[in-house]
BAFI-3210 file (N, C-alpha, C; in Angstrom, 3 decimals, decimal comma, padded with zeros to 6 digits):
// residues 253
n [1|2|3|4|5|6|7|8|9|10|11|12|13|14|15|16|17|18|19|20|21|22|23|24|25|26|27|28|29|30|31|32|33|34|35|36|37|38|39|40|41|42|43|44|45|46|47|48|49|50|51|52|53|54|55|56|57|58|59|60|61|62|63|64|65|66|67|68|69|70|71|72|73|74|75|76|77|78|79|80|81|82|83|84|85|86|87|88|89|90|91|92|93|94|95|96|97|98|99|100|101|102|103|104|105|106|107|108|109|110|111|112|113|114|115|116|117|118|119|120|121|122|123|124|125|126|127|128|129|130|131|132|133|134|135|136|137|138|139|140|141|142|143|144|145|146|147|148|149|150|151|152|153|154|155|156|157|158|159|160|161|162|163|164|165|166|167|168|169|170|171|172|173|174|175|176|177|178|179|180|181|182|183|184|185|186|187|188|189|190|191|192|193|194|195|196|197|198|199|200|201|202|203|204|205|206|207|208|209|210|211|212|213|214|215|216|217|218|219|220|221|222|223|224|225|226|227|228|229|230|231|232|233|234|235|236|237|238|239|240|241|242|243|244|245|246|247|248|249|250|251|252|253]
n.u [135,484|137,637|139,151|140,961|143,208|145,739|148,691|150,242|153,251|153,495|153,270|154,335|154,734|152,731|151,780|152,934|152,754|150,426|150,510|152,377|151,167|148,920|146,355|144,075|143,735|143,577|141,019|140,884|139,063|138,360|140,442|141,924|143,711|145,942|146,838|147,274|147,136|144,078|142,877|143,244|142,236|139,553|139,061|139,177|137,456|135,281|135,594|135,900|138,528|139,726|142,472|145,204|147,656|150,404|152,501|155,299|155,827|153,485|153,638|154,151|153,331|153,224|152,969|152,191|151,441|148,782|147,218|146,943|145,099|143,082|142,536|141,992|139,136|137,918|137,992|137,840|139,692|143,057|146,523|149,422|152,704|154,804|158,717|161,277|162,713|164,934|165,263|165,274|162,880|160,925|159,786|159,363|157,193|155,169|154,631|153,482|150,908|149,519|150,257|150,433|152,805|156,138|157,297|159,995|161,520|162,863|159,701|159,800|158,742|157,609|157,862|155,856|153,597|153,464|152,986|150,393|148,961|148,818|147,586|145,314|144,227|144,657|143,374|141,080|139,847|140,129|140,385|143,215|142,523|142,538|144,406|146,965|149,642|152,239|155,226|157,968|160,631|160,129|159,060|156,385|155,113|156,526|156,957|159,441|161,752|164,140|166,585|167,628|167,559|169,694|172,067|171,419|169,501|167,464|168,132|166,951|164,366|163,563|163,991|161,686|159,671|160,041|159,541|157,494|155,154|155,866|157,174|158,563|160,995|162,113|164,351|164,462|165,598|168,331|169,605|170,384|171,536|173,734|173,607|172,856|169,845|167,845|169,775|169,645|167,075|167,078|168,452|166,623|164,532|165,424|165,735|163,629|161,859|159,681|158,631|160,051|158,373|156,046|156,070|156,673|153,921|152,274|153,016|152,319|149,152|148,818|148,898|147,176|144,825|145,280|144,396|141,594|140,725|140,767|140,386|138,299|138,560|138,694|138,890|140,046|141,893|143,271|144,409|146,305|148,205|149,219|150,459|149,019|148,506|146,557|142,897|141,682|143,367|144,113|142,125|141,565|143,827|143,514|141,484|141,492|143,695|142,450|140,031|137,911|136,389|137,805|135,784|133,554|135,358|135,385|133,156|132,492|134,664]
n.v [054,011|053,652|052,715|053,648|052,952|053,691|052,662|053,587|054,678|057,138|060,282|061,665|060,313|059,425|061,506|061,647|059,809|060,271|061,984|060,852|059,595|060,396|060,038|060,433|060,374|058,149|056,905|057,116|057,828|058,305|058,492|057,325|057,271|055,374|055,213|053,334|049,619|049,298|051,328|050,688|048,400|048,655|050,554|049,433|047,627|049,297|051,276|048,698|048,712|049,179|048,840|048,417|050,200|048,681|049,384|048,232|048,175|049,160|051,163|048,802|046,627|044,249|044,720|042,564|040,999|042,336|042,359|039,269|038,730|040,467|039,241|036,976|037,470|037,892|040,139|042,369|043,799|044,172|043,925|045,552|045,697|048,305|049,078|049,949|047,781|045,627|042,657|039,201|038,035|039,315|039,879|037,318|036,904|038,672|037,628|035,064|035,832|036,964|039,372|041,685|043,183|044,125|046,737|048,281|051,663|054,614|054,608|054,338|056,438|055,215|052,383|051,995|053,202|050,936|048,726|049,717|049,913|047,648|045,833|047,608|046,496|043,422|042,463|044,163|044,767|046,524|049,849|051,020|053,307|056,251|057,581|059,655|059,178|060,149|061,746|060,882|061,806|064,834|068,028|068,515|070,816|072,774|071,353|070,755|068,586|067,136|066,961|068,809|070,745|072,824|071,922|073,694|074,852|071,903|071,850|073,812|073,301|070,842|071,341|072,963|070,835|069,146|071,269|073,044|072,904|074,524|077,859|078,699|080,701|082,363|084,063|082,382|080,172|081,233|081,862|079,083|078,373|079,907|082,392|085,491|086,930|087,778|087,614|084,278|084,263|085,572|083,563|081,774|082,378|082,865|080,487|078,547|080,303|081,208|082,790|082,843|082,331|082,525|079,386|078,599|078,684|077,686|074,894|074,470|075,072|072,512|070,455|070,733|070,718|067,816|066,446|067,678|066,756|063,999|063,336|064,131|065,673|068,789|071,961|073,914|072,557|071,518|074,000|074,791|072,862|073,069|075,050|077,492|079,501|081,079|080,907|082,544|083,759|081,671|080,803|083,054|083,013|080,226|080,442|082,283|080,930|078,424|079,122|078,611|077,542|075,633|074,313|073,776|072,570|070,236|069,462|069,169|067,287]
n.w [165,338|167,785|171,231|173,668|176,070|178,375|181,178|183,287|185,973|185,935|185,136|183,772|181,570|180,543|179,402|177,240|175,474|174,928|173,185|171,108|168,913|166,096|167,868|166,602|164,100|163,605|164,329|167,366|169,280|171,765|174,436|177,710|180,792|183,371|186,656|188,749|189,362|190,273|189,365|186,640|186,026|186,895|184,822|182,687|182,480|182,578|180,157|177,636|176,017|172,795|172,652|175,068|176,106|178,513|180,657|181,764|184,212|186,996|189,636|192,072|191,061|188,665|184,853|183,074|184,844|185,701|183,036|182,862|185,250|184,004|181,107|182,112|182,488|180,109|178,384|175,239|174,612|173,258|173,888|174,790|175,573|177,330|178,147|180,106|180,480|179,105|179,286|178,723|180,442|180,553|178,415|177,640|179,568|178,963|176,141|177,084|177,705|176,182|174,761|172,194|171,261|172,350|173,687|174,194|175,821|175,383|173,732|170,731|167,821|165,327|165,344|167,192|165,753|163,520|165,141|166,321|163,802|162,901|164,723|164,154|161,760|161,435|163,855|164,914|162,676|160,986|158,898|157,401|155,348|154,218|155,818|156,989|157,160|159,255|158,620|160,237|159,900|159,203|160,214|161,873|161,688|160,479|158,062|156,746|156,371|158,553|158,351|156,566|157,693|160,655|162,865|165,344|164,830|164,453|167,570|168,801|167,960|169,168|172,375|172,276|171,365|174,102|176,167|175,765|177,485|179,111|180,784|177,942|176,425|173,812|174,506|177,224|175,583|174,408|176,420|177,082|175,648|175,156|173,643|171,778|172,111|169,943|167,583|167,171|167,364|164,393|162,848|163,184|162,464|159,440|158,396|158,865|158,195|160,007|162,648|166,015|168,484|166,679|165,927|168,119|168,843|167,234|167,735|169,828|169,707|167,898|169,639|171,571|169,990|168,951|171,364|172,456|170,799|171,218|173,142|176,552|178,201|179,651|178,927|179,711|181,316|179,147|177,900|179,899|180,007|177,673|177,811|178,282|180,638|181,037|180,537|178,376|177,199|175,515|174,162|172,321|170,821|169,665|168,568|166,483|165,475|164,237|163,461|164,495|167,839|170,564|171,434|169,383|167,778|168,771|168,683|166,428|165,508]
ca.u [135,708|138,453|139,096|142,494|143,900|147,206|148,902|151,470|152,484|154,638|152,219|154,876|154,701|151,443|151,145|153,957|152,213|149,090|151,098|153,201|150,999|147,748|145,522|142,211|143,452|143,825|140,137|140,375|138,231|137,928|141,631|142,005|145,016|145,334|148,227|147,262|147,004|143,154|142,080|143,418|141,297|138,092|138,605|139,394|135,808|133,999|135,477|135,991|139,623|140,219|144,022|145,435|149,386|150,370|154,386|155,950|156,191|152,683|154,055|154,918|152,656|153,345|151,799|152,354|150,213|147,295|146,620|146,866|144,256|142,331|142,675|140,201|137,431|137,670|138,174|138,096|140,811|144,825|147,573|151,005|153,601|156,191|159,330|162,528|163,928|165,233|165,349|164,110|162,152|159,545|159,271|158,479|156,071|154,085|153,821|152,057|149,687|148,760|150,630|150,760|153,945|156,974|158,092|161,260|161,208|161,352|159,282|160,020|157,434|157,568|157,551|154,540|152,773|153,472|152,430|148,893|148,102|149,153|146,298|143,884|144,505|144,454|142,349|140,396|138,842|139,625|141,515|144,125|142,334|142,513|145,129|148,153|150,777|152,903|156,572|158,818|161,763|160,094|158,671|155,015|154,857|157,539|157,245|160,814|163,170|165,132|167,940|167,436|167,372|171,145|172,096|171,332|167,782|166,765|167,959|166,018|162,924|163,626|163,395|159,898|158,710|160,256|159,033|156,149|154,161|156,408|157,359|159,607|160,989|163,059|165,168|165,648|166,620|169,183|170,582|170,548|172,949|174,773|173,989|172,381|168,372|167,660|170,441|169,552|165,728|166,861|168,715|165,967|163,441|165,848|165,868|162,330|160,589|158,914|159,511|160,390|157,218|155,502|156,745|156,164|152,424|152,028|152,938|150,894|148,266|148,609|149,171|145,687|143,664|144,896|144,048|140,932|139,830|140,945|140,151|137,219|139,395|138,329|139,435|140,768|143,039|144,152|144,912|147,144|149,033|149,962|151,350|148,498|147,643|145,525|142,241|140,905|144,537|144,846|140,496|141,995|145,262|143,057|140,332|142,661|144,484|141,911|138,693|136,742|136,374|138,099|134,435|132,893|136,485|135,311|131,759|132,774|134,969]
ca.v [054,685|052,691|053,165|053,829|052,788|053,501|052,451|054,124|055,000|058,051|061,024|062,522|059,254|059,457|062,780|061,692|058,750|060,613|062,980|060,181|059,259|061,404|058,766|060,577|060,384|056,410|056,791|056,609|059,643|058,274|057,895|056,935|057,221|054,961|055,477|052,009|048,652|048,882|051,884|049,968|047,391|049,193|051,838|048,369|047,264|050,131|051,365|047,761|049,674|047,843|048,857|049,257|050,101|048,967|049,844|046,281|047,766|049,875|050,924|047,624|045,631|044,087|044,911|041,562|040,526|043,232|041,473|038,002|038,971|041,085|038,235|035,972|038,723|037,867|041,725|042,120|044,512|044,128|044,521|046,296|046,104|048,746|048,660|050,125|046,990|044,328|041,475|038,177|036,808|040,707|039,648|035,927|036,655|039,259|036,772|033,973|036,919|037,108|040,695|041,512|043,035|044,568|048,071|049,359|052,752|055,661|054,120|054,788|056,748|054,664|051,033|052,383|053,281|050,000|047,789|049,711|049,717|046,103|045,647|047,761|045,425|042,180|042,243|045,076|043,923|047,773|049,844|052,314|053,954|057,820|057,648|060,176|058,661|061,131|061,262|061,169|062,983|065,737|068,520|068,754|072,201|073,537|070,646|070,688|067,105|067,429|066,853|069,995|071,790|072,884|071,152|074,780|074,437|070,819|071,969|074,474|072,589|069,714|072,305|073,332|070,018|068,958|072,374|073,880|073,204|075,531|079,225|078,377|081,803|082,719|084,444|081,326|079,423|081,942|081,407|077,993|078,108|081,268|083,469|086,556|085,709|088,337|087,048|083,836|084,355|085,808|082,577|080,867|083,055|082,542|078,944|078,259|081,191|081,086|083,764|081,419|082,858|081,773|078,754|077,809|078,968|076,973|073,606|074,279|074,481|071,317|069,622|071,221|070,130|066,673|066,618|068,307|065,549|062,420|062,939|064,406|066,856|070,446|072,814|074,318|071,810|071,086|075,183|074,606|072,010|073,122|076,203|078,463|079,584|082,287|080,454|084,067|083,842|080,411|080,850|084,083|082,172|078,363|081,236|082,842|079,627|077,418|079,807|078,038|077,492|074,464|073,284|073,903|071,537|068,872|068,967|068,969|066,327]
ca.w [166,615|168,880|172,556|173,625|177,752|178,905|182,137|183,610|186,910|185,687|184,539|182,286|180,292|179,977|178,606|176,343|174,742|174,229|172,043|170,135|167,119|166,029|167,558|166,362|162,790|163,406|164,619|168,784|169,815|173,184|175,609|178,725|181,428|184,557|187,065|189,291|189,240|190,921|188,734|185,413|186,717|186,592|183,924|180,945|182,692|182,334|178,753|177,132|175,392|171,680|172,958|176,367|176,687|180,193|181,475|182,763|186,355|187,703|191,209|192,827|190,402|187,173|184,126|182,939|185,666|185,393|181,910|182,950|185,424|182,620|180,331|182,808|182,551|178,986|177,733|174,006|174,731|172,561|174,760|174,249|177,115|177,014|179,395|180,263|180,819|177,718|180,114|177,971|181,136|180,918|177,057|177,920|180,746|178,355|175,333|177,517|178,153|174,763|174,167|170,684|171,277|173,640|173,192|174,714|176,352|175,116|172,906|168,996|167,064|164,057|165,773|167,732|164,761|163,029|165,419|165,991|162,136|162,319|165,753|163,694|160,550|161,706|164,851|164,920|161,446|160,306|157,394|157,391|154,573|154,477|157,002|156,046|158,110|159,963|158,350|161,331|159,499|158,897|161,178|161,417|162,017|159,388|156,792|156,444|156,643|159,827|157,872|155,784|158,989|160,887|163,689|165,954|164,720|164,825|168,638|169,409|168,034|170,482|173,477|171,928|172,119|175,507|177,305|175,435|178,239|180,150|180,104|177,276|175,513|172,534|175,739|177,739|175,325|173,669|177,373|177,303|173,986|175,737|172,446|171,631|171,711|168,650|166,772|167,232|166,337|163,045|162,755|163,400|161,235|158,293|158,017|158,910|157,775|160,879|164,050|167,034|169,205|166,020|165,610|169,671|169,300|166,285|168,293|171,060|168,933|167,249|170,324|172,070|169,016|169,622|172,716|172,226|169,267|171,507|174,991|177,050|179,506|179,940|177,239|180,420|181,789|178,203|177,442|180,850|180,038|176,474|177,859|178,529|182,326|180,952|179,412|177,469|175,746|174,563|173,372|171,131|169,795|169,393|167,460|165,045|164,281|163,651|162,970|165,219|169,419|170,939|172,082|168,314|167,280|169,503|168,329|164,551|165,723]
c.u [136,330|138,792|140,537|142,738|145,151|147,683|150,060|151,745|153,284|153,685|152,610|154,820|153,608|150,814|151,620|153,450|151,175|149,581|151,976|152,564|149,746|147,105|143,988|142,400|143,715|142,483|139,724|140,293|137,767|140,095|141,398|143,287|144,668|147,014|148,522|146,459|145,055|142,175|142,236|142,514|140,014|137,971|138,413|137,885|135,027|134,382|135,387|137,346|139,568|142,055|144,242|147,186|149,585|152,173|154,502|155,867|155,212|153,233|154,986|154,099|153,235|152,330|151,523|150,828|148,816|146,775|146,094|145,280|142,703|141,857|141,301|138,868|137,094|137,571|138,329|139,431|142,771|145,228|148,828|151,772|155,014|156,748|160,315|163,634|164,156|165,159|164,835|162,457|160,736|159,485|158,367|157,297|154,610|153,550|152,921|150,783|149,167|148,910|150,840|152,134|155,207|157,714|158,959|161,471|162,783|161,421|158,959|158,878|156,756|157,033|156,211|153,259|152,581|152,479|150,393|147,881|148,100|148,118|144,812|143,188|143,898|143,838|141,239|139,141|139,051|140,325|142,526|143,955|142,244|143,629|146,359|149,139|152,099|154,450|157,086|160,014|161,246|158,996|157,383|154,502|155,809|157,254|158,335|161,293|163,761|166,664|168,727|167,781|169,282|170,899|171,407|169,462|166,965|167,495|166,994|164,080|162,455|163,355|162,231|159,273|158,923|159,633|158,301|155,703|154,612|156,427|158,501|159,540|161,813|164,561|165,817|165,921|167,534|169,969|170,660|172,079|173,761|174,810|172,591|171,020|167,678|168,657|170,208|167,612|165,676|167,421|167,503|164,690|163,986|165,542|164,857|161,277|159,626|159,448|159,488|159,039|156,047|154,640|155,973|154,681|151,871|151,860|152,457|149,419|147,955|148,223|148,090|144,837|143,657|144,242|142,703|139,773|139,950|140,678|138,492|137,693|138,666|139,168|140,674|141,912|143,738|144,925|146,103|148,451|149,615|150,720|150,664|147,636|146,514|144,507|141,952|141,990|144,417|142,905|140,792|142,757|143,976|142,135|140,798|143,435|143,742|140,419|137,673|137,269|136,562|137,002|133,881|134,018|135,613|133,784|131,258|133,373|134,405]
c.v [053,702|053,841|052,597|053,720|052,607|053,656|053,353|055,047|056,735|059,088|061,744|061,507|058,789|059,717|062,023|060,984|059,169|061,580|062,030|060,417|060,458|060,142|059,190|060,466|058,485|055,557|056,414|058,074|059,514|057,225|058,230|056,646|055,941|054,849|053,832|051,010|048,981|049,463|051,558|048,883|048,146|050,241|050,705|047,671|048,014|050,609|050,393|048,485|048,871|047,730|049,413|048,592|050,051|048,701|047,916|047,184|049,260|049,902|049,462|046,425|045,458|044,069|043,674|040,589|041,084|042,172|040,095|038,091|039,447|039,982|037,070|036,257|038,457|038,917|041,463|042,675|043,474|044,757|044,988|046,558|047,313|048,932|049,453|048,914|045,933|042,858|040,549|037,885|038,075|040,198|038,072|036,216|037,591|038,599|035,805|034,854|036,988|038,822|040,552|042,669|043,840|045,527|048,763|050,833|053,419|054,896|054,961|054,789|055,863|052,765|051,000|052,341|051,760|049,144|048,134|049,821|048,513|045,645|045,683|047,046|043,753|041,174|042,746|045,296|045,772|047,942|051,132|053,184|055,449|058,138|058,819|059,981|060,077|060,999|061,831|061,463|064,029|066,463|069,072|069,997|072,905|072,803|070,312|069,290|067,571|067,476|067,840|071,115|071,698|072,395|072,221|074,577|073,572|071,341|072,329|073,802|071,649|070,397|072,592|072,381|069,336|070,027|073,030|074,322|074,321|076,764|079,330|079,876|081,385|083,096|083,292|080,400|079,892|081,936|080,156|077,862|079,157|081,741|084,197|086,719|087,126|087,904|085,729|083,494|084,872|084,877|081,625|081,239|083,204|081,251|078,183|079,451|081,473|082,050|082,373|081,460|081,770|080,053|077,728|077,652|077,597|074,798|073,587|073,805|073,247|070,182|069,568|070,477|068,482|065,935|066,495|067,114|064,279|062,214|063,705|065,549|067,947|070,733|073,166|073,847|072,164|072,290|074,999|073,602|072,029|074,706|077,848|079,033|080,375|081,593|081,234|084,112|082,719|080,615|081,990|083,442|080,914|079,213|081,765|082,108|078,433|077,888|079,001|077,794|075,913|073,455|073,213|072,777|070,019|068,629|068,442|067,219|064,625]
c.w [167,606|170,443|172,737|175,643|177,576|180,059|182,507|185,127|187,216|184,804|183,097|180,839|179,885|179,142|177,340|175,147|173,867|173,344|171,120|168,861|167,260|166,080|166,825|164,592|162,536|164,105|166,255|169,283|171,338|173,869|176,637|179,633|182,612|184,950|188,312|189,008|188,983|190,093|187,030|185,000|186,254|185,597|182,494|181,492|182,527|180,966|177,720|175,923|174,051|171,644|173,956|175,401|177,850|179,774|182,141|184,188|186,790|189,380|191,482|192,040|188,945|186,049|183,500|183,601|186,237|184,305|181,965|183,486|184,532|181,642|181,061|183,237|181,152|178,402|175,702|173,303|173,840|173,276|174,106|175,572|176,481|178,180|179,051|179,935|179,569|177,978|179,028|178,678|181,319|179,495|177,037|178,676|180,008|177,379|175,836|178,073|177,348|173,884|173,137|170,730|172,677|173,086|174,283|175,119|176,199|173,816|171,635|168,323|166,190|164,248|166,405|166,741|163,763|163,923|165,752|164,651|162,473|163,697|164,844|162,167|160,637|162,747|165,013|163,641|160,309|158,922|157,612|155,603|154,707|155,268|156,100|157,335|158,279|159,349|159,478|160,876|159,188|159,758|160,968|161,631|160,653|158,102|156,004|156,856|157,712|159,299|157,144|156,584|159,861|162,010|164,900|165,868|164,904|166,890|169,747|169,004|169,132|171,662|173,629|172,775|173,367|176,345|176,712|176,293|179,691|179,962|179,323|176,378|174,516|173,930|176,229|176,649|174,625|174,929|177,676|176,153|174,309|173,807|172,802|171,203|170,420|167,377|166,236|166,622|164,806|162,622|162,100|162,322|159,865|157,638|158,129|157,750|158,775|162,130|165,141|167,909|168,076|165,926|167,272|169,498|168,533|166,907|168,928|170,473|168,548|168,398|171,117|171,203|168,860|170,474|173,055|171,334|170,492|172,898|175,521|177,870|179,331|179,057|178,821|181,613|180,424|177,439|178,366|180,562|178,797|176,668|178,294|179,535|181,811|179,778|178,375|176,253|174,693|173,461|172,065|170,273|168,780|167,655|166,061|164,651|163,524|162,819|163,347|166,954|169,462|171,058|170,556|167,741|168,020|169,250|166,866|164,625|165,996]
res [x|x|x|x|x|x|x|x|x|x|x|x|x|x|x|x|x|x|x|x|x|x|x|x|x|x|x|x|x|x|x|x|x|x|x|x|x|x|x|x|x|x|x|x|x|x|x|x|x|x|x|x|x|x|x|x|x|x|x|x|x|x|x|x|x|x|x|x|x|x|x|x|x|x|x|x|x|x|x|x|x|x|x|x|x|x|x|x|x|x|x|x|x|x|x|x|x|x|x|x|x|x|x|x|x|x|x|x|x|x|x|x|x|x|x|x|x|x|x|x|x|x|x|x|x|x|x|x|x|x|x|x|x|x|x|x|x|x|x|x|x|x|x|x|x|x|x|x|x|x|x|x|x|x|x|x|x|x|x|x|x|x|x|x|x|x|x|x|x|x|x|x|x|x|x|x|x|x|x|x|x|x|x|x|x|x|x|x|x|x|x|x|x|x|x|x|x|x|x|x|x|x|x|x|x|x|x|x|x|x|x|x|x|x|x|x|x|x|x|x|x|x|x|x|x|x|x|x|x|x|x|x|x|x|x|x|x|x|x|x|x|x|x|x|x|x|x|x|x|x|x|x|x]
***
């Protein structure tokens, strides 16, 4: 059971992170956000994280220099800086910190995943036994190669997962591509096998039960933010896709 902190002073890159890898199948059933310096500060003191990700630039503070600080509390905590920027002198200033490494923004699924097997390996004392590592060519909802898939389709998937959490239809995005949004769903229900409605629900889902396994939130924030204002709906959908209640998931869990 590992403990997961991430800095950031950008909420969408928050979310974003906590949806990269499946951290609960890499055993961290407890994450943690922090958007400043002060509350980064007291949330890596009161959880003791075995991995914080902090951003090179919290507000007007460096993350660089959160850690350093951090670092003379003696935390048992592994760091990970990720940045926008390539600069050498944000890569130098995080190694004399004792970062185990520097990830480039938007930070790549695959390098992500490497370097926290390679934390929970060689620091963490653990095993990446059982683990079924996520293939990032191929779509965890369809099971299909991306490559397999037409260029029209790996599109409209990308929309999914950029705006799930919105009122994303079959409609608008058949006006986003200026075509004919029944034509375009039989398109789309050819080559998947999947209706597009489907298809959307299906990722929400997945993305709730993450959620759901790795954090503490309210069912009812986390129905909200995967797309579903109406809690009674997303409790019917979560029920008939998984055959069990979000709260009965998180107790199994």
């Amino acid at each position: 059971m590992y403990k997961l902190l991430i800095v950031d002073d950008e909420p969408q890159i928050l979310e974003g992170m906590k949806r990269t890898l499946d951290w609960s199948e890499y055993g961290f059933h407890q994450i943690e956000t922090s958007e400043t310096r002060q509350d980064a500060i007291a949330k890596s003191v009161e959880l003791l994280p075995d991995i914080a990700i902090f951003d090179v630039c919290i507000g007007t503070d460096l993350g660089y220099e959160i850690i350093h600080q951090l670092n003379e509390l003696r935390l048992p905590t592994k760091y990970i800086i990720m940045s926008g920027y390539s600069e050498f002198e944000y890569a130098q200033a995080a190694i004399r910190c004792g970062v185990k490494d520097y990830l480039l923004k938007p930070v790549d699924r695959s390098k992500l995943q490497k370097v926290i097997e390679k934390i929970i390996v060689e620091d963490l004392n653990g095993t990446l036994d059982g683990i079924h590592r996520n293939d990032l060519s191929t779509d965890p909802i369809l099971g299909i190669p991306y490559e397999e898939l037409s260029k029209l389709t790996n599109r409209i998937l990308l929309m999914v997962k950029a705006e799930y959490a919105q009122n994303i239809t079959l409609k608008s995005v058949a006006e986003c591509f200026r075509m004919n949004s029944t034509y375009l769903g039989q398109l789309f229900l050819k080559e998947t096998r999947m209706k597009f409605s489907e298809y959307l629900m299906a990722y929400r889902m997945r993305c709730a039960k993450e959620r759901i396994l790795a954090t503490n939130e309210k069912i009812a924030s986390i129905a909200h933010d995967v797309g579903y204002p109406n809690l009674n709906y997303f409790y019917t959908h979560f029920q008939g896709y998984y055959g069990l209640s979000p709260s009965d998931l998180r107790k199994k869990g």
